[in-house]
C-alpha positions in Angstrom: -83.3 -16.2 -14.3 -82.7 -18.8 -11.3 -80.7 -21.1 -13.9 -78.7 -18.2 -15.1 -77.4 -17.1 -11.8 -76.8 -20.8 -11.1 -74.8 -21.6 -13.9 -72.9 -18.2 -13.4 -72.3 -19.6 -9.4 -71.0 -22.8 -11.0 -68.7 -21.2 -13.4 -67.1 -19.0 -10.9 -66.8 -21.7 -8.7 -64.7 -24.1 -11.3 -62.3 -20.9 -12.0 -61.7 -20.0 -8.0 -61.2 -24.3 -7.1 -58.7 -24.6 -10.5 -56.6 -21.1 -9.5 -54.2 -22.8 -6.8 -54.0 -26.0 -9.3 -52.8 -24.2 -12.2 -50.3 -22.3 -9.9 -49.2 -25.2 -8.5 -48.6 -27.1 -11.6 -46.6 -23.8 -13.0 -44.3 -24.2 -10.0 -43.9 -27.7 -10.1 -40.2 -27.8 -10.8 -39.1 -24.6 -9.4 -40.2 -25.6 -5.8 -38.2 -28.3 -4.7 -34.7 -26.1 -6.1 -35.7 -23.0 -3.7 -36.5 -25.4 -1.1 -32.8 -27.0 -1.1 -30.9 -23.4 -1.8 -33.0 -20.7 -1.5 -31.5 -19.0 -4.4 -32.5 -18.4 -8.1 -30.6 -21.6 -10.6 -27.8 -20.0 -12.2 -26.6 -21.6 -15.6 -23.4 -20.4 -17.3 -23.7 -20.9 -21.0 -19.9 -20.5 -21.6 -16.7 -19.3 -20.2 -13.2 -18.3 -20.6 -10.1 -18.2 -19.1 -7.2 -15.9 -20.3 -4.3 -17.4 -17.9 -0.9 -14.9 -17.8 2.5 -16.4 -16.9 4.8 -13.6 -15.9 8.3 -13.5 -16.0 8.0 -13.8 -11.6 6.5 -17.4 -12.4 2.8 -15.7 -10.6 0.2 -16.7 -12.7 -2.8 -14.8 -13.4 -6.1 -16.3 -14.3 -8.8 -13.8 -15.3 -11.9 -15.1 -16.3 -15.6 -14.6 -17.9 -18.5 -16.2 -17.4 -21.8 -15.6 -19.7 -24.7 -17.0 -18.3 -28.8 -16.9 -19.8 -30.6 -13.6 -20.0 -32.9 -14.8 -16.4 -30.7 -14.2 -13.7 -31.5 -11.1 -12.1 -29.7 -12.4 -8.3 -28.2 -15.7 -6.8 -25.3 -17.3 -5.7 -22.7 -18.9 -8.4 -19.8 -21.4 -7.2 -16.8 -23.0 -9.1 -14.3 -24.9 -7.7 -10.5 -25.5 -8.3 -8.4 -28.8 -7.1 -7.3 -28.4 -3.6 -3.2 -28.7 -3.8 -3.6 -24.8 -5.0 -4.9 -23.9 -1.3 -2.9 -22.0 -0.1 -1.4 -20.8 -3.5 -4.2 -18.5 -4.5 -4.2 -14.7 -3.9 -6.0 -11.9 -4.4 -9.9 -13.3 -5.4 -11.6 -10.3 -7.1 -15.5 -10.7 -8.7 -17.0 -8.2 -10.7 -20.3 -7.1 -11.8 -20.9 -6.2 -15.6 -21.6 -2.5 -14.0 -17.8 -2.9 -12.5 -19.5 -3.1 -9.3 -16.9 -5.2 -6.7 -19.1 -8.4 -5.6 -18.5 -10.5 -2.3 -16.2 -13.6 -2.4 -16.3 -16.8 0.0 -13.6 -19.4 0.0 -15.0 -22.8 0.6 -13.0 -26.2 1.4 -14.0 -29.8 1.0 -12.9 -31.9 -1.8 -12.2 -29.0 -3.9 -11.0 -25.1 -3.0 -14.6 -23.8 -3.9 -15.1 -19.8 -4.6 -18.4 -18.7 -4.0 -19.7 -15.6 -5.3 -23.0 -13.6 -4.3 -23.5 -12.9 -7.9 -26.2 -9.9 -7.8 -27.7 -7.9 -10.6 -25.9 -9.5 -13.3 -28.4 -8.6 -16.1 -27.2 -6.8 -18.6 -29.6 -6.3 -21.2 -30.1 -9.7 -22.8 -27.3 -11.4 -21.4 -25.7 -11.3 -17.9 -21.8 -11.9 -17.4 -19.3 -12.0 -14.5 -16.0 -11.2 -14.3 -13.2 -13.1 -11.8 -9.7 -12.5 -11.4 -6.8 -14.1 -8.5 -3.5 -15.4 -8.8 -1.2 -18.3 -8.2 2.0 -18.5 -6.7 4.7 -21.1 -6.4 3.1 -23.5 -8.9 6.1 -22.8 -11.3 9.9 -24.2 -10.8 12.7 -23.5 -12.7 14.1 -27.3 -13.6 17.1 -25.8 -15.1 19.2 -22.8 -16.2 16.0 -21.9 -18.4 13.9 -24.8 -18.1 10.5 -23.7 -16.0 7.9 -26.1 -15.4 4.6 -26.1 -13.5 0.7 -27.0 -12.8 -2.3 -24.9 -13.5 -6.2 -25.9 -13.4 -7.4 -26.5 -16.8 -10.4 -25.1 -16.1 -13.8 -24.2 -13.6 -15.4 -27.2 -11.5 -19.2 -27.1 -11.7 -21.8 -28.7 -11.2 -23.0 -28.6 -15.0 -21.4 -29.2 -18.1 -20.5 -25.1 -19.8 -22.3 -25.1 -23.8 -18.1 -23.9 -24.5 -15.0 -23.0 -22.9 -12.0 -21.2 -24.0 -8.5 -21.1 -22.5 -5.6 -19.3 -23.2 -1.9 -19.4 -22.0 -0.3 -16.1 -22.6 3.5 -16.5 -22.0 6.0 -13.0 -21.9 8.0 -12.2 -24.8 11.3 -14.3 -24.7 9.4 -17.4 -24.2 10.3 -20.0 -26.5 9.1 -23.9 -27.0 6.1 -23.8 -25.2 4.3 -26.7 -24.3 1.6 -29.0 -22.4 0.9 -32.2 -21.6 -2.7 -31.4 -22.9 -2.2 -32.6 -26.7 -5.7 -29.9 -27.1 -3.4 -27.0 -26.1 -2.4 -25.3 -29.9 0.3 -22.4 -30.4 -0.4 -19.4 -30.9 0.0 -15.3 -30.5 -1.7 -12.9 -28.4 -0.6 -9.5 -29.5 3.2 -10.5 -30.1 2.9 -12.6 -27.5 3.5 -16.4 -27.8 0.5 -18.5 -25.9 -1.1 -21.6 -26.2 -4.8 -21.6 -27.3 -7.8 -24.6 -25.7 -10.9 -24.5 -26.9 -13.6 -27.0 -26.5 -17.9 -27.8 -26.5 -19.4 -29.1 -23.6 -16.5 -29.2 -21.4 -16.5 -31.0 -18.4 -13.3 -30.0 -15.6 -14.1 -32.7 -13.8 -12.4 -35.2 -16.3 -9.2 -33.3 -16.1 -8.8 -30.6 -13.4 -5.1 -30.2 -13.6 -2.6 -30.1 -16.4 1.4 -29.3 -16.5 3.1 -26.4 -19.1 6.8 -26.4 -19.7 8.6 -23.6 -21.6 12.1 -22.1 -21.9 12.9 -18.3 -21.2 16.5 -17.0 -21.3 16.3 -14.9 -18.3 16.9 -16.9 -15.1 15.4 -16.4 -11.8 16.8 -13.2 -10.2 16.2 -9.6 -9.1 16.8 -6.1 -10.7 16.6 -2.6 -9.4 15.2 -0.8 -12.6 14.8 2.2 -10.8 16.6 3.4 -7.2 16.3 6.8 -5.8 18.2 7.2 -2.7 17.9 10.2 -0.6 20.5 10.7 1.9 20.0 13.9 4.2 23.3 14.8 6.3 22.1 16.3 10.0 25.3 16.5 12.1 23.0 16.5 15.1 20.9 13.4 14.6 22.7 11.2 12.4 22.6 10.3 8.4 18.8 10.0 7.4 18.1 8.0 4.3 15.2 7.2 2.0 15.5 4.5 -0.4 12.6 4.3 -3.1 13.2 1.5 -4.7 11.1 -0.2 -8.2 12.4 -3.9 -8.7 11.3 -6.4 -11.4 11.8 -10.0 -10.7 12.5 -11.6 -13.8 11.9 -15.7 -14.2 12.1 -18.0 -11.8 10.8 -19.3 -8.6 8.4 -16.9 -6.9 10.3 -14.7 -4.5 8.5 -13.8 -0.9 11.4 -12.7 0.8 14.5 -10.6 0.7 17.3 -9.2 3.6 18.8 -5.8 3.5 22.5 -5.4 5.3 22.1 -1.8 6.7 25.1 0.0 8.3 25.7 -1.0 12.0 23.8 1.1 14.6 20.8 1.8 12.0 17.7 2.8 13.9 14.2 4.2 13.3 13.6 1.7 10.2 10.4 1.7 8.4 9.4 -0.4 5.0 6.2 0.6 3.4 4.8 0.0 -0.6 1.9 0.5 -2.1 -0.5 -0.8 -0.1 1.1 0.6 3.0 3.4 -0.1 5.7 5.2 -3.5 5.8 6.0 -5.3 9.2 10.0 -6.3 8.4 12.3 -8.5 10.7 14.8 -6.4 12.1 17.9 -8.1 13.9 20.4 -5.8 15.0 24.2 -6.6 14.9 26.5 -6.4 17.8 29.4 -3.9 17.4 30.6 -3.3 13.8 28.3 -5.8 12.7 25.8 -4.8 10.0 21.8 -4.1 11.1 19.4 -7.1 8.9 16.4 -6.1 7.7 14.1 -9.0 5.9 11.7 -7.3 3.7 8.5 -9.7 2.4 7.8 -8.9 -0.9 3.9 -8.3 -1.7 4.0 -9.1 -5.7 1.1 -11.1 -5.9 -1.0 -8.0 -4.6 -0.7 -6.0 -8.1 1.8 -5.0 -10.6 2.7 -8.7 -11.2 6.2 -9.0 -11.6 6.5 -5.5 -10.2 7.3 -3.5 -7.1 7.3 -0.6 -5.5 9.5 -0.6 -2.1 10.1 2.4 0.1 13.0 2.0 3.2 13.8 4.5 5.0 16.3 4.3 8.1 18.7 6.7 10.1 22.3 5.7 10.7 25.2 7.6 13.1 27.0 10.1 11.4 30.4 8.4 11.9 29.3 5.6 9.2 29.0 8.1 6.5 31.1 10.9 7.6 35.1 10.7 7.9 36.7 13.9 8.9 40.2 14.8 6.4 41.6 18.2 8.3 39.9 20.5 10.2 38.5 22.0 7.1 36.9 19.4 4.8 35.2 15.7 5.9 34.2 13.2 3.7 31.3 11.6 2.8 31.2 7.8 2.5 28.3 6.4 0.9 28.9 2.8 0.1 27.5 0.4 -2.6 23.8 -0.2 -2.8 23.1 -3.9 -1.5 25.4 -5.2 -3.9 25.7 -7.7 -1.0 22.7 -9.5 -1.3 23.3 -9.2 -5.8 20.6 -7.2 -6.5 21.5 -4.9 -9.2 20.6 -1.9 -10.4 20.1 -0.6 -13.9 19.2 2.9 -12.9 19.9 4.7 -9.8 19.6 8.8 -8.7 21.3 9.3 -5.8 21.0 12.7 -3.8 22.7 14.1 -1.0 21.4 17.1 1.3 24.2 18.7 2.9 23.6 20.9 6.1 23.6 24.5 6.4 26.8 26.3 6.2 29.0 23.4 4.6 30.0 23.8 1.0 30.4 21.0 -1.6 33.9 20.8 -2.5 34.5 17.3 -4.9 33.4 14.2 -5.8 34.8 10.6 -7.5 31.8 10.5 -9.9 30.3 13.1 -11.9 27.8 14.8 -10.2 25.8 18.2 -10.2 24.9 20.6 -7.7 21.9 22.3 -6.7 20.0 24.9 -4.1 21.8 27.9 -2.3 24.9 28.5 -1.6 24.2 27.7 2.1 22.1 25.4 1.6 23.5 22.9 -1.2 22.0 19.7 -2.8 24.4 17.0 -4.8 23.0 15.0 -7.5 24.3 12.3 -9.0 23.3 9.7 -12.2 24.2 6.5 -12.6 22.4 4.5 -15.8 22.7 0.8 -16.8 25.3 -0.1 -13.6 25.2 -1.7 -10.5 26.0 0.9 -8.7 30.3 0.8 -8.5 30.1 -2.2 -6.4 33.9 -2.3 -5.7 34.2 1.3 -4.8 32.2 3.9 -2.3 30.7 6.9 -3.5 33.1 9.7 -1.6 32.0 13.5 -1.7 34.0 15.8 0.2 32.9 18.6 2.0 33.7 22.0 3.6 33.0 23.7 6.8 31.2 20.5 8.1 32.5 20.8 11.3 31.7 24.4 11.4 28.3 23.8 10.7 28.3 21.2 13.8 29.1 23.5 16.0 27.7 26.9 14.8 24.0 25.2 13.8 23.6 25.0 17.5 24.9 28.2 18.7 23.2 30.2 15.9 19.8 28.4 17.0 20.5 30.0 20.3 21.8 33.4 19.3 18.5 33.4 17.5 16.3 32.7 20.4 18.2 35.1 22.1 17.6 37.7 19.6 13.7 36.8 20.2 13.8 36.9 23.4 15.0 39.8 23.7 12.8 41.6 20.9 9.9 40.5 23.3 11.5 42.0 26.2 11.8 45.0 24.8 8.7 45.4 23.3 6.7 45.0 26.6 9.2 47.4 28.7 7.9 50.0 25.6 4.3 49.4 26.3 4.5 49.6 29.9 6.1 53.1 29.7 3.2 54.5 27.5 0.8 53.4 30.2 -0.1 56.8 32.1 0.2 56.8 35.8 -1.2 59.0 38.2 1.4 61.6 39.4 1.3 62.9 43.6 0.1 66.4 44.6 0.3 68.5 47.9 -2.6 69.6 49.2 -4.3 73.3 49.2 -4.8 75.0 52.6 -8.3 75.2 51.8 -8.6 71.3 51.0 -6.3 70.3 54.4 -8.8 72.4 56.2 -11.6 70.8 55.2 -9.3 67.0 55.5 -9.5 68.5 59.5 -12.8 69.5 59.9 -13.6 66.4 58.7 -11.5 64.4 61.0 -12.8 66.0 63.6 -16.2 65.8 63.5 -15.7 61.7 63.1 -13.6 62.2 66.2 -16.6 63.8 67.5 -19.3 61.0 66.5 -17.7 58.0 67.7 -17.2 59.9 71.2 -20.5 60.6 71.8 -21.8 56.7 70.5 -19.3 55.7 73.6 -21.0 57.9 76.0 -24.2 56.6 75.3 -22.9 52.6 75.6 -21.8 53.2 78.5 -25.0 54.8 80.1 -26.5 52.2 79.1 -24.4 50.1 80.8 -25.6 51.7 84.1 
């Protein structure tokens, strides 16, 4: 019995003192990683990059990287060469749930993106999805030469099982080419594109490499789309509201443009998509025209579109000429075709005030609303807008409406004033009031008696003071 519980000691023994060992042994390699970056080892199995040249020249570089089934949470880092510092824009991660994930720009010998890459499991593999753009890495070197640098691929710190790139150009491309013999032609949905594929790439051989294409359509800007509001308030001024959708077509990358508003513009506000814009404004001294520099926000989304809302107020004297004493004129001149911007396709509508009456115009036009109250619309398609000539609308009654607006506001207030007036002076006459009576004889008898005998009281109370008082 002794040698049973004895050998039974000894066996529990040996399993308690070779516990810690085997655990040990099982973390062997694991413990020296955590101990340098506390994070779970993150291995990408392959990637690819889908790289889109737009007509601006921005290039957009989404990519996909599928790493082993494992990872559950950690911290994954690739790096780019460091002339496109201060060319990237717009660094976006994504979860395989669609779930936004925090971004870190790093510098050192490379631009390094760092991503805090949690929960990418996704049933037996895990993938993330990156996305930013470069600007001003593509030149035009002629009339419709373009030429530029783009990374070839990721910088890591471990050689990717397979890598895929592909240069998708627009439409009108033609003779596309790289100085990375690899790089084969091909189509993505109509689209011409160069095609890279490789096995156990390595970016660190060759981080940068040079395209060079031809498109027909050089670098310049278009107005596709132009609504301009302009509301005529003989009191205030001219207030207008350009909406305006431009395309930027080829070319080098355009951050910047000026706007030649009439002279004595004020209350000027630019806004897009993403809100208001903070614009230069220098204002010109006597007839001289008001400057407004716009920056454009492309790389933010859209691409090589944009969505630009200016709105302004200008004295009515820059719009508004008077003919007789009847009819003025409207004057609304050509739409920046000072700075060449055309347009292809541009509404343009006109509020006149109350009271005035639409009498002609030099284009065709149609009108709209109430009689007092009329709105002129007008269509221009595939133009630029009459740039040699003004848009002229003339106008009835425009100087009646300048002076009667104000004294029918008045008459009106009047009117108000006096409905209130009249009102109370009715309610305060259907308030009863109490109505004066003579007296009885009875009731002025008793008024005397009464009298009296208070006469009587305060008498004998002075009596008795003054007794006591002796």
């Amino acid at each position: 019995m002794l040698i049973k519980r004895l050998a039974l000691l000894a066996i529990t023994l040996t399993i308690l003192l070779s516990f810690p060992v085997s655990m040990a042994s099982a973390n062997l390699d694991y413990i020296p990683y955590i101990r340098e970056s506390h994070q779970p080892e993150i291995h990408a199995l392959n990637a690819s990059w889908l790289v889109d040249v737009k007509r601006t020249c921005l290039v957009v570089i989404n990519q996909t990287y599928f790493f082993n089934s494992s990872i559950l949470a950690g911290v994954f880092r690739f790096s780019i060469p460091l002339i496109f510092r201060n060319r990237i824009y717009g660094i976006q991660a994504f979860n395989p749930l669609g779930e936004k994930l925090p971004v870190q720009t790093m510098e050192n010998d490379y631009l390094s993106i760092v991503i805090y890459a949690s929960n990418l499991l996704d049933g037996n593999y895990s993938y993330l999805n990156v996305t930013f753009a470069l600007a001003n890495v593509i030149n035009c070197t002629g009339q419709d030469n373009f030429e530029g640098i783009l990374p070839l691929g990721p910088i890591l710190e471990y050689n990717l099982s397979r890598y895929t790139c592909t240069i998708k150009f627009a439409p009108d491309v033609t003779s596309q080419s790289s100085n990375v013999t690899e790089f084969s032609k091909t189509t993505i949905g109509g689209m011409p594109a160069l095609n890279y594929s490789c096995r156990s790439f390595n970016a660190l051989s060759s981080p940068v490499y040079s395209i060079r294409y031809t498109s027909p359509l050089s670098a310049k800007l278009v107005i596709t789309k132009m609504i301009r509001r302009v509301s005529i308030d003989p009191l205030s001024g001219v207030h207008v509201r350009d909406e305006i959708y431009i395309e930027h077509y080829g070319g080098n990358f355009v951050d910047k443009r000026t706007f030649h508003l009439p002279p004595g513009t004020r209350d000027i506000y630019v806004f897009d998509d993403d809100g208001p814009i903070i614009a230069t404004v220098k204002l010109g001294l006597d007839n001289a025209a008001t400057n407004v520099t716009v920056p454009f926000r492309f790389h933010l989304k859209n691409g090589n579109k944009y969505h630009l809302v200016l709105t302004y107020t200008s004295p009515l004297e820059t719009f508004v000429k008077d003919i007789d004493i009847l009819t003025s004129k409207i004057i609304i001149p050509p739409l920046y075709s000072d700075i060449e911007i055309p347009a292809e396709n541009v509404t343009l509508i006109v509020d006149l005030p109350a009271l005035s009456s639409f009498s002609n115009c030099n284009v065709d036009c149609k009108v709209e609303g109430m009689p007092l109250c009329q709105k002129i619309v007008a269509h221009f398609v595939h133009t630029c807008l009459f740039p040699t000539k003004n848009l002229e609308i003339e106008v009835k009654y425009l100087i009646f409406s300048t002076v009667v607006r104000p004294l029918l506001t008045l008459a009106i207030l009047v009117i108000i004033g006096y409905a209130i007036y009249l009102k109370r002076s009715t309610v305060m006459r259907l308030i009863p009031r109490e109505e004066k009576r003579k007296l009885t004889k009875s009731e002025e008898k008793a008024v005397t008696e009464f009298c009296q005998l208070q006469q009587e009281k305060v008498s004998l109370m002075i009596r008795k003071l003054s007794l006591k008082d002796q």
